[in-house]
C-alpha positions in Angstrom: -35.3 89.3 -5.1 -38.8 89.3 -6.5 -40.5 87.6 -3.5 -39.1 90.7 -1.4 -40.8 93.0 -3.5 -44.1 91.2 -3.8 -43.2 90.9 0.4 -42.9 94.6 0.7 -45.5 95.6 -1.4 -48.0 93.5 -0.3 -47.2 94.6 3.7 -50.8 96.5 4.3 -52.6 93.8 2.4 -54.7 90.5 3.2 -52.7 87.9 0.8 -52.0 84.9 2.0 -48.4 83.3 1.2 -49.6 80.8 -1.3 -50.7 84.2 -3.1 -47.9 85.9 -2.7 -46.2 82.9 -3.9 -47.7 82.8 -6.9 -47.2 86.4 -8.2 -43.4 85.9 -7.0 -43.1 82.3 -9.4 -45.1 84.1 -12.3 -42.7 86.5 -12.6 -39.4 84.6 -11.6 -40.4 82.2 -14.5 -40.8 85.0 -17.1 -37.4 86.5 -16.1 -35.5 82.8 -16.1 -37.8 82.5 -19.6 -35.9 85.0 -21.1 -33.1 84.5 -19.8 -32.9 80.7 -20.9 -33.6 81.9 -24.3 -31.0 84.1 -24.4 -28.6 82.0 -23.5 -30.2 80.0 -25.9 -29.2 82.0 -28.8 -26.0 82.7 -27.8 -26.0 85.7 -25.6 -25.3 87.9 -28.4 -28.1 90.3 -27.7 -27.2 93.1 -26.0 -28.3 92.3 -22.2 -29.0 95.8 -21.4 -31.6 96.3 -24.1 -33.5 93.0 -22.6 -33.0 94.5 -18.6 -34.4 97.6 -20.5 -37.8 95.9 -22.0 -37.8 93.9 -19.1 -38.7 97.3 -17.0 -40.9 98.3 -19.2 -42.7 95.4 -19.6 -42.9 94.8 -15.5 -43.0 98.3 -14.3 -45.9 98.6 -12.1 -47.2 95.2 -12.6 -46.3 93.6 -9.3 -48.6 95.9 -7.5 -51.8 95.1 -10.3 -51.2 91.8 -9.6 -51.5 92.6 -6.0 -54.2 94.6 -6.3 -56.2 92.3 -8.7 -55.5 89.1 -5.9 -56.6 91.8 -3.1 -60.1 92.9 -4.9 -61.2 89.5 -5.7 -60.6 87.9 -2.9 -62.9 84.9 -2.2 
């Protein structure tokens, strides 16, 4: 699911796969991160509170990332 958004947003861009790559496995292992440790502590957190900080926390940052890979570019 993420690579197909770093996929589509990166569609009028130079990045090469290995970049694209990257941001996708950056954020998949802060998502499974939480996840684990939720798990971990015995999933009594309410999930949608952590889906909820989770969108806040990654809302618009796919396309920095982008961005930031795009503008320094070597």
């Amino acid at each position: 699911m993420i690579e197909s958004i770093v996929e589509e947003r990166s569609i009028e861009t130079n990045l090469n796969e290995q970049q694209k790559n990257f941001i996708a496995y950056f954020y998949k292992y802060g998502f499974v991160g939480i996840m684990l440790d939720w798990i971990e502590k015995g999933m009594d957190e309410n999930y949608n509170e952590i889906v909820d900080d989770l969108e806040k926390t990654v809302h618009g940052t796919i396309d920095l990332s982008i961005k930031n890979f795009t503008d320094n570019k070597k």
